[in-house]
N, C-alpha and C positions, 0 to 999 in steps of 0.2 A: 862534780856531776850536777845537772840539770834536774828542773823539774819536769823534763823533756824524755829524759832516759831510762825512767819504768813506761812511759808511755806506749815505747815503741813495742814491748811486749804484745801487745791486743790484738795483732796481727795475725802471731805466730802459729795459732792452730788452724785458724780460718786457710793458711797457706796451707798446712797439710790435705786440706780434702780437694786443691786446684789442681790438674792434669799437669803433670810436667811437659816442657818447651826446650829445645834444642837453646846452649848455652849460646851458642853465636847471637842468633836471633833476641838476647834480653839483654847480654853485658853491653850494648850502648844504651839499654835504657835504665841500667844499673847503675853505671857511672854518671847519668844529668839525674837521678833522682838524689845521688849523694850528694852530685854539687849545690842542686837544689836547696837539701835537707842541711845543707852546712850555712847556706846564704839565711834560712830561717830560723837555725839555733844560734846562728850568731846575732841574732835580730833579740832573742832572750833576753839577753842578761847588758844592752846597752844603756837599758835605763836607770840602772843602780846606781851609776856615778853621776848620772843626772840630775836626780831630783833634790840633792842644793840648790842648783840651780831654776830648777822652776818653782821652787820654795819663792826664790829670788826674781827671778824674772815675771811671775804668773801671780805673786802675791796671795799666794794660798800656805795652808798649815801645812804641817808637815804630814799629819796623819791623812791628810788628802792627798798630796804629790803621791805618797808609794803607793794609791789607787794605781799608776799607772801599770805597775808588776803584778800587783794581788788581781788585777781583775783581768790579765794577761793568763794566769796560772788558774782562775775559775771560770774564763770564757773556755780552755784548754780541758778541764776537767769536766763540763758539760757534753762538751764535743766530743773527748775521746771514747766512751761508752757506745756512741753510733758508729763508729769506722769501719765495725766489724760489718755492719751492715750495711754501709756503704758501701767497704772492696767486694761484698759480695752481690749489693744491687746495681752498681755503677762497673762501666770498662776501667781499665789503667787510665786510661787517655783523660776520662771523663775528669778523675776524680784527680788528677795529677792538673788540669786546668782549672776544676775548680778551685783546688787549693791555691794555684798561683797566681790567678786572678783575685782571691782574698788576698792574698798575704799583700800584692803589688798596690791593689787597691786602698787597703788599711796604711799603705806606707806611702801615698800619696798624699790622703786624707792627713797624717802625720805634719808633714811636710808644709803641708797649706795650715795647720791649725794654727786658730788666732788665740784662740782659750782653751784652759785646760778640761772644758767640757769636750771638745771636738775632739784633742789630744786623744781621749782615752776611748770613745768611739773608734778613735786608731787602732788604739792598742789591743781594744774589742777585735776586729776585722782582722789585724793581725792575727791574734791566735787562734782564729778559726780555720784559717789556710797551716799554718803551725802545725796544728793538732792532726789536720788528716795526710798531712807529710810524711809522718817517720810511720805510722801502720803502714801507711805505703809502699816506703823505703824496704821494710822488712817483707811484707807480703811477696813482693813480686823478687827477692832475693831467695827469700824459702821457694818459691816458685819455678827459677829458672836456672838455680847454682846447685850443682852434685852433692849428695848431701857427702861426701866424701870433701869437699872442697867449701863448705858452709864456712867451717872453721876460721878460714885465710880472710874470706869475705868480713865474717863478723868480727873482726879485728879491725876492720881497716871502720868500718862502721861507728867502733867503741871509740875509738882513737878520733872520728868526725867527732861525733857527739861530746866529749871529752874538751879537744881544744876549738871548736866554732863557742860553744859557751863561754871560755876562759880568754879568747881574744876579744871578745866584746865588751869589757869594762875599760881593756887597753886603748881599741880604736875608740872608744865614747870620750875615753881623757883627752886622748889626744886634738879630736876635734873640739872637743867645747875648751882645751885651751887658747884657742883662735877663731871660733866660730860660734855661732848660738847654738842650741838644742835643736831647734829644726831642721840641721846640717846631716842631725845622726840618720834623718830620713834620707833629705837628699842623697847621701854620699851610698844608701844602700839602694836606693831604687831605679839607677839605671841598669845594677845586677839584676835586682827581679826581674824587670822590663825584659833583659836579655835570655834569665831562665824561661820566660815564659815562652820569647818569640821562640829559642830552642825546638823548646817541649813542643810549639803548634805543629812546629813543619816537621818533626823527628818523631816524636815518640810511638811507640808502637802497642800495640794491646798484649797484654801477657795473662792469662790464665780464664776462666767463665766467670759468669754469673748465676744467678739465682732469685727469683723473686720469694724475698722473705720480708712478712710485711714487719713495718717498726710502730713502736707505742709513742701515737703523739702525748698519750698524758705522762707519762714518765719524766718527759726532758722537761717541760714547766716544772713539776713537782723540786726534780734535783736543783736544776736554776737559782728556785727561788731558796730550795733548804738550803743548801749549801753556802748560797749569798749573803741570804740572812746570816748564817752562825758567822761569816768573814764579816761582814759590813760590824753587828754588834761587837766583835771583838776589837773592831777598831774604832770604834766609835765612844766603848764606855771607859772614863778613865782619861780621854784626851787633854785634858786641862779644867781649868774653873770652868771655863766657858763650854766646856763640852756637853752635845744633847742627850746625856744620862738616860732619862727616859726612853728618847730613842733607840739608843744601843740596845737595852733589856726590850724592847718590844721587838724588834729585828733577831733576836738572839729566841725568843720566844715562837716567834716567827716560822724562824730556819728550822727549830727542833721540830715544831708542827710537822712541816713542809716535810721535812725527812722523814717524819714518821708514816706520814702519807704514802713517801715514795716506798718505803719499804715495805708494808701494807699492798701495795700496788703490787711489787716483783713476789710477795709470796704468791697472791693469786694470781699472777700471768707463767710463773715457774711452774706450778701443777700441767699447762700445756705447752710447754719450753719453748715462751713466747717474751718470757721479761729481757728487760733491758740489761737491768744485771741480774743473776742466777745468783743468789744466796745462800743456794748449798751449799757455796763452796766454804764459808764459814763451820760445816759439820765435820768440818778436817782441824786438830785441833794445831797443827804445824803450821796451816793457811793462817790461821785467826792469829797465833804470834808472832808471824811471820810480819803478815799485815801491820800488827800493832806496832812492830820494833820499827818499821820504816815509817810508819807517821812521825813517830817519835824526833828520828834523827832528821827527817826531811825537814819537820817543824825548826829545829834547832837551825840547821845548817843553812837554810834559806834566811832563816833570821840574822844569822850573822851577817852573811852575802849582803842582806840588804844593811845594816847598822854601820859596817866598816866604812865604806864610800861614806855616810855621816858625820862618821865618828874623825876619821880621815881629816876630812876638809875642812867640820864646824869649828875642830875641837886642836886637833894638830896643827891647821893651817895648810895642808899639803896642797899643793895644786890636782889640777884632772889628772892632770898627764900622768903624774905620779900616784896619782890615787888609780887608775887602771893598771901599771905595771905592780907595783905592788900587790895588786889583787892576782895578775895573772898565775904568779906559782901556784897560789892554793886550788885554779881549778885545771892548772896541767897534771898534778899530781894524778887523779885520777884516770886520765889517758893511759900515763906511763907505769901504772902500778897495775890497771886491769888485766891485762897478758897474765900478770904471776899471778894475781888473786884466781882467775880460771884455773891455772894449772894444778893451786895449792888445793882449791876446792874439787879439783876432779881428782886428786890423792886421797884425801885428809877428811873430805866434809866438811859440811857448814860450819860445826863447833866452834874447834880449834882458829877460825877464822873471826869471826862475831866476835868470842867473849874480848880480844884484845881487840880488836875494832871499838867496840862500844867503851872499852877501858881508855884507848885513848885519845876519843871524842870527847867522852865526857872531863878527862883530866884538862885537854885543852880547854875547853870552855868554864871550869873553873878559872884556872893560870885568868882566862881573861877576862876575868872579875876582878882581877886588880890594875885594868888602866886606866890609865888620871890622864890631866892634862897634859902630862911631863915625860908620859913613854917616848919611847923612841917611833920613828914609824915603821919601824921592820920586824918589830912584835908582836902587831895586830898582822904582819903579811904572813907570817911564821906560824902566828895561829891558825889561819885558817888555813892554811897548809897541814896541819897538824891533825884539823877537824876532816878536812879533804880525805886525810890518810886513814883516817879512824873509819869515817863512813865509804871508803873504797872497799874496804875489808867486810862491811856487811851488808853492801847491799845486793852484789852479785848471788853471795851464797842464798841469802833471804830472801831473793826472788826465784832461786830456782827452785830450792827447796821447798815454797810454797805451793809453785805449780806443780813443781813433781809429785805432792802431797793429792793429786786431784784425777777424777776419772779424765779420759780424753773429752768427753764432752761437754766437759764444765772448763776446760785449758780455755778460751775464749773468755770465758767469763770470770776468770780466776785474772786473766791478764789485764780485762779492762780494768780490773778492781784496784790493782795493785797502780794500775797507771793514773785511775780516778781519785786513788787517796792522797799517792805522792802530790798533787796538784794541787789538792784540798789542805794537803798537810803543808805545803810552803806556800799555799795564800794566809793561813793559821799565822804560820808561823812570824810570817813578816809582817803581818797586821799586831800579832801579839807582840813584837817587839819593837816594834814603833811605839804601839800603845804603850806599854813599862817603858821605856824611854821618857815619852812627855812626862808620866808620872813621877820620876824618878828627876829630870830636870825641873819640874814645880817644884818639889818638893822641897828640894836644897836651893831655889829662888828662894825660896818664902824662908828658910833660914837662914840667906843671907849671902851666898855664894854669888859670886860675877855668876854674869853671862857661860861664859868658856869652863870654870869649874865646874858651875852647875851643870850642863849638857854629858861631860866627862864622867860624872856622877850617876845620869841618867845611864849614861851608856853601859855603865859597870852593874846599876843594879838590873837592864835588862839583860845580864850575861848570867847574872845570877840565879834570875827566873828561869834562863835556858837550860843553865847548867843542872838547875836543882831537876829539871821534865827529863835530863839525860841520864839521871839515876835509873827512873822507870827501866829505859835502853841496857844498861846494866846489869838488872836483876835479872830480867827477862833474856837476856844472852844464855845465862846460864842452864834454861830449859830449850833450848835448842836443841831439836835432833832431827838427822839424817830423813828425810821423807820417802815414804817406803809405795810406789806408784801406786795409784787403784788399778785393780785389771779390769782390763774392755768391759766384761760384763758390768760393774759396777758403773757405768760410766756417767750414769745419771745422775746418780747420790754422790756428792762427796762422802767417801769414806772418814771415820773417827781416824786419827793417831796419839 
């Protein structure tokens, strides 16, 4: 799973209060929003087998190349907090072109970049079309499918979202083993071109609006916290030469920033005007809920990004190979989500979590012990492993949270859940990069080749991950069932 697939929740309740629409009338504009929404989740995750490469080709460090992903998954996490008020201030039409006019535009910009300043502008622009995709996908689903027939729909939805991410490291190998990096644009933006011409001449408007005004001070405030606390984490720790200083002033920064913003949404929540609603925190199911998937998104994204690394620096594997290999670990979750729904609509979250987070966290120990000399179908195994661990928690841990909350906080509960995942695997990839350098200095300066050393790195950043999925662990255990607020309540999150 993606740092894409708590996102699409933010949607979900905004749909509830839209007039339903004759099903004929929406399932053509059901079916170009998924194809849409598969052409940009697969847009995700092509740059993880890349940035060898532009290590290589662009003469930049490494803790700068995975700029291209972290700032991918904080441009995403800015944006996804507004959706809500977007599908309810903008038509379908509107906001289905604006997104793909971002998303087409950012993958030109891509395409033509001569340096990796422009690059990431790309990647910018990208995920702003990205971000307001999948509330969309979902809005206008809850909108215009019977809720007797939801079901069938959000299967086929789970199952996009699932493999468009998990065939994107495949097509990235494949093409940068014949072609440059600027090819991964090419080869996706005559699709866009064609989603979009689709969507001008076709698409159709499904559901009203509303003029609800938004908080321009909030989105600077989040921007820059959230920026800062990524940029410093990637910044302190990158080698001798790294701007130390810097890192801790940006990391000082970000705390500010966020404290600001939160400061800001208590006094905008008194007239349910914040961006995010922070009651929902007074639910004590929300708040572990929330914390348990920082946790594992942090881990999981981190691996996502170190294996393509570890892969090609360290193994020697080519692209090609280094995509196919990656692909199992994110089919798993496609093909496991069906059961994980059914086991949690029997059973409860419990019973699901505690071995979820058991064996996430066992996996990413196991893979603290790869050297130079593993095989390559041990790191594809793991994360297969971590895939399966985090299939099993995050379904239940996102419902159980929102069911934890009155109706009128579900918006606010969903942006949150979709803002942390985002925040948590830009953390996460920046934190593992950074332990990485650290971990390959280290054993330079003791003496190790090139190749050991990096190997080295790679295992003690598995160990940092592994040691933050204990947290995941303990915290399973106090999971329980979330018991709904009723209507009245719907202001206040209720305590659990």
């Amino acid at each position: 799973m993606t740092a894409s697939t708590a996102a699409t929740t933010t949607a979900t309740a905004a749909a509830g209060r839209r007039p339903s629409v004759s099903r004929s009338s929406g399932t053509g504009v059901i079916w170009l929003l998924l194809g849409a929404a598969f052409v940009t989740m697969l847009n995700e995750t092509v740059m993880g087998v890349a940035i060898p490469h532009l290590v290589t080709d662009l003469g930049i460090p490494l803790q700068t190349a995975q700029w291209t992903t972290t700032a991918f998954m904080l441009t995403m996490a800015v944006v996804i907090p507004t959706t809500g008020w977007l599908l309810q201030r903008f038509s379908t039409r509107q906001v289905f072109l604006s997104a793909m006019i971002a998303f087409t535009a950012g993958t030109l910009i891509g395409a033509l970049a001569p340096d990796f300043g422009i690059l990431l502008v790309a990647r910018v622009v990208q995920a702003v079309g990205t971000a307001m995709m999948m509330p969309l996908l979902m809005t206008t689903i809850m909108t215009v499918v019977p809720e007797h027939e939801r079901g069938r729909f959000m299967g086929r939805i789970t199952i996009v979202m699932a493999v468009a991410p998990a065939l994107g490291p495949a097509l990235s190998g494949f093409i940068l083993n014949a072609l440059s990096w600027h090819f991964l644009f090419w080869t996706i933006l005559p699709v866009a071109v064609g989603m979009l011409a689709v969507g001008a001449a076709l698409l159709r408007n499904v559901g009203d609006r509303s003029r609800t005004p938004l908080d321009g001070v909030s989105l600077p405030l989040t921007a820059i916290g959230f920026g800062g606390l990524v940029y410093g984490i990637s910044t302190i720790g990158g080698g001798p030469d790294a701007p130390v200083t810097r890192g801790v002033t940006a990391l000082l920064v970000g705390v500010v920033f966020l404290g600001l913003f939160v400061w800001r949404q208590l006094v905008l929540q008194r007239t349910d005007r914040a961006l995010l609603d922070l009651r929902t925190f007074r639910s004590r199911s929300f708040s572990l809920a929330t914390g348990l998937i920082v946790v594992m998104m942090a881990a999981m994204f981190g691996a996502i990004m170190l294996l393509p690394i570890y892969l090609q620096n360290v193994l020697r594997v080519d692209a090609a190979t280094t995509g196919l290999l990656l692909l199992p670990g994110g089919l798993v979750m496609g093909l496991v989500a069906p059961l994980v729904g059914r086991l949690f609509d029997r059973y409860g979250p419990r019973p699901l979590v505690i071995p979820g987070a058991l064996v996430a966290s066992a996996t990413l120990w196991g893979m603290t012990l790869l050297t130079a000399d593993t095989p390559p179908i041990v790191p594809a195994l793991g994360l297969a492993g971590i895939s399966l661990g985090v299939s099993f928690m995050m379904t239940p841990l996102m419902t159980s949270a929102l069911g934890s909350l009155g109706p009128r906080l579900y918006s606010h509960g969903s942006a949150i859940v979709g803002t942390v995942q985002q925040v948590a695997g830009a953390i996460g990839t920046a934190l593992f990069v950074t332990v990485l350098a650290i971990g390959t200095a280290q054993a330079s300066a003791a003496g190790a080749g090139s190749v050991a050393a990096e190997a080295r790195g790679v295992s003690f950043a598995f160990t940092i991950g592994a040691a933050i999925s204990l947290l995941a662990v303990v915290g399973s255990f106090f999971v329980r069932g979330a018991v709904p607020a009723p209507a009245s309540e719907a202001a206040v999150a209720p305590a659990h």
